[in-house]
Backbone bond lengths (Angstrom), bond angles and torsions (degrees), N, CA, C in turn:
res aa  C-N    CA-C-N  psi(-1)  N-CA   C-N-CA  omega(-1)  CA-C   N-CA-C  phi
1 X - - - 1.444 - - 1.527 108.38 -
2 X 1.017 99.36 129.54 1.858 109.98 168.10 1.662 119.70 -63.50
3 X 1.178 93.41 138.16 1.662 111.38 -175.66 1.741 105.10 -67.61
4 X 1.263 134.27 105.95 1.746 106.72 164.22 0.808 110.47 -19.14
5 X 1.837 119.61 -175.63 1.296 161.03 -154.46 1.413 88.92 -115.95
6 X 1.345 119.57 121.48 1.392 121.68 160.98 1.711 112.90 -70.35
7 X 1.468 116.74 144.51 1.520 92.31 167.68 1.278 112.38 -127.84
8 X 1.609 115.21 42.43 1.087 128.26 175.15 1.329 87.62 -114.52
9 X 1.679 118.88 169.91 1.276 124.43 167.00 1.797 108.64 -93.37
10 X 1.577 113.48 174.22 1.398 104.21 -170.56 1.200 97.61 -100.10
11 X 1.259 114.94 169.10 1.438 116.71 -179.30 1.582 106.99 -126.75
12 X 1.653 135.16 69.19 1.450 139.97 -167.71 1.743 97.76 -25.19
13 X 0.751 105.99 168.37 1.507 128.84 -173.26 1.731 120.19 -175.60
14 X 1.288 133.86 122.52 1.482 144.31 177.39 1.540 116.02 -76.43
15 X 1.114 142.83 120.26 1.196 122.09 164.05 1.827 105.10 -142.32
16 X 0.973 103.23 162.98 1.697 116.57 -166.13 1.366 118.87 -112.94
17 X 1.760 117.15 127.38 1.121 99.57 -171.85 1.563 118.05 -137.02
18 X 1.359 148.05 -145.01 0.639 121.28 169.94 1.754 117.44 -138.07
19 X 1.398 96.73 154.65 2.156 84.79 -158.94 1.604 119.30 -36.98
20 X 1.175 96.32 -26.26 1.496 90.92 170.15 1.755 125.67 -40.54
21 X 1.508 69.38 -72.24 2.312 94.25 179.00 1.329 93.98 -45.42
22 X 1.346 136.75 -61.89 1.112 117.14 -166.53 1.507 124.48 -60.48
23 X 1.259 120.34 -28.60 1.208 142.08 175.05 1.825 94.09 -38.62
24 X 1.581 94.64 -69.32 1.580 109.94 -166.40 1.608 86.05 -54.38
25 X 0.784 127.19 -103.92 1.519 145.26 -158.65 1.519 108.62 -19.13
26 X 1.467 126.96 -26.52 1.133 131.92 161.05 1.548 134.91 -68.96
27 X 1.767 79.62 -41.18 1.773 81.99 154.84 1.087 126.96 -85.56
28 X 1.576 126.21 -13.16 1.658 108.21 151.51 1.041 142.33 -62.63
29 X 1.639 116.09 -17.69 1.363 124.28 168.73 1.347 111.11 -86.43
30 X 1.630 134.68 -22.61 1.464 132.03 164.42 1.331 90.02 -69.23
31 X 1.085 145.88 -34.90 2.011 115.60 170.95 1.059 116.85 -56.54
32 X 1.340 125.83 -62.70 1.192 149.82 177.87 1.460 133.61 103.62
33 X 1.105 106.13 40.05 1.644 143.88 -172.82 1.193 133.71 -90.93
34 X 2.140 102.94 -27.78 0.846 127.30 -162.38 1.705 115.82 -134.53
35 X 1.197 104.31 33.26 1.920 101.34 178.86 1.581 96.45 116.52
36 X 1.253 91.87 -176.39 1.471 116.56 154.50 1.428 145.95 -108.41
37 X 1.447 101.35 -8.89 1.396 122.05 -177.14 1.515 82.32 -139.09
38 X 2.262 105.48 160.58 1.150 122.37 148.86 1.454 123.65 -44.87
39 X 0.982 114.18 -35.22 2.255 125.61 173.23 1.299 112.81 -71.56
40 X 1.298 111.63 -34.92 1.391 100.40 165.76 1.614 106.63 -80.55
41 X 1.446 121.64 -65.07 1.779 103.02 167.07 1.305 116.65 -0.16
42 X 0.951 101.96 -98.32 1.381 109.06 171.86 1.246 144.41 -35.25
43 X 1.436 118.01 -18.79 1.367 110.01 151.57 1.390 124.37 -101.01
44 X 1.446 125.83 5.48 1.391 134.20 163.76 1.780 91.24 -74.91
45 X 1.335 135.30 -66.83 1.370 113.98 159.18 1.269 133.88 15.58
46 X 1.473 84.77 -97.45 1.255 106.92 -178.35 1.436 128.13 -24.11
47 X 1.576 98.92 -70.06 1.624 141.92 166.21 1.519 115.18 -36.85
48 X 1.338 90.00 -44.73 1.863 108.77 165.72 1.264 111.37 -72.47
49 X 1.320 147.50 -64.51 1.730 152.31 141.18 1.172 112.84 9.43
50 X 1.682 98.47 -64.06 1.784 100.24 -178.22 1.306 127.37 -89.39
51 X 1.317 118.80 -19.16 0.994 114.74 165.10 1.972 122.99 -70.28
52 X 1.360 104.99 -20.65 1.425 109.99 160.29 1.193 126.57 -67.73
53 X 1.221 103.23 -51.24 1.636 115.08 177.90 1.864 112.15 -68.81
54 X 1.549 113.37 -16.01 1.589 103.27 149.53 1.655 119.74 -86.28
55 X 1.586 123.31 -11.43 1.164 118.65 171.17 1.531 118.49 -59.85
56 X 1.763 97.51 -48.50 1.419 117.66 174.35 1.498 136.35 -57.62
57 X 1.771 98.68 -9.37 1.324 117.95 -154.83 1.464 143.58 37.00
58 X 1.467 126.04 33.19 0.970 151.95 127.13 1.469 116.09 -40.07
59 X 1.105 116.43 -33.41 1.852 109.36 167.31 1.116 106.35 -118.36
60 X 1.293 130.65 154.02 1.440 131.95 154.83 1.675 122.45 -73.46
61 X 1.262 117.52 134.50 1.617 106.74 -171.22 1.811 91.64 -88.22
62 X 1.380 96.73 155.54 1.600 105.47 -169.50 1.443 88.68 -138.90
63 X 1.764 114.10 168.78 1.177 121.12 -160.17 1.948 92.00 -130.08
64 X 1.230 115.71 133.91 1.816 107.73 -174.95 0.967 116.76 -111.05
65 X 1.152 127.99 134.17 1.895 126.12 175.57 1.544 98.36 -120.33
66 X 1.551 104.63 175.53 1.201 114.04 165.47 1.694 89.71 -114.50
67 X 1.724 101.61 142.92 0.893 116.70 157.53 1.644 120.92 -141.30
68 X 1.493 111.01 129.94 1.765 109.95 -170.64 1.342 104.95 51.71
69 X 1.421 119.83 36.39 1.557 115.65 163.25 1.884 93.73 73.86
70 X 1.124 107.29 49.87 1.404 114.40 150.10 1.027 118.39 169.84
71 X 1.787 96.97 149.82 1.586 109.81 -175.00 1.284 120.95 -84.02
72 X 1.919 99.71 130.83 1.409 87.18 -175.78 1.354 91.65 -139.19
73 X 1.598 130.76 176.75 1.624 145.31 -162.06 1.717 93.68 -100.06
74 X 1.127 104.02 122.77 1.398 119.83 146.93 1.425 137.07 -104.42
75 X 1.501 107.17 146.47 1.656 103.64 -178.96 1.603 123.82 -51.82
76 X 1.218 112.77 121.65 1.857 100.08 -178.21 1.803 100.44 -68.29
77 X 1.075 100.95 174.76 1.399 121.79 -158.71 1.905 87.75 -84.42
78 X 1.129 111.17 139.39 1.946 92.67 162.01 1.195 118.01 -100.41
């Protein structure tokens, strides 16, 4: 299944890992569950992480707009 259309822009980012992770991350994309590349793996991850860690409440969930050509957090409604 295809990912939506983000309608934020991306923001590239580097991060380092170790042969292991990649190991994993390769076999999520030989399932095919998880992207098409290890970089994408990894940011479905990620995406998965935080969205737990707002289930868990350890993060606060925030709501994003663009404003003047940038994204910024707004108060959710209570």
């Amino acid at each position: 299944m295809a990912r939506p259309t983000n309608t934020f822009e991306t923001i590239p980012m580097t991060i380092a890992v170790t042969p292991q992770i990649r190991m994993y991350l390769d076999d999520l994309v030989m399932r095919g569950s998880y992207g098409s590349s290890p970089a994408e793996a990894a940011r479905v991850l990620i995406s998965e992480a935080i969205e737990w860690k707002i289930s868990d409440k350890k993060l606060d969930l925030k709501k994003f707009i663009l404003q003047d050509g940038e994204v910024v957090a707004v108060p959710l409604a209570a």
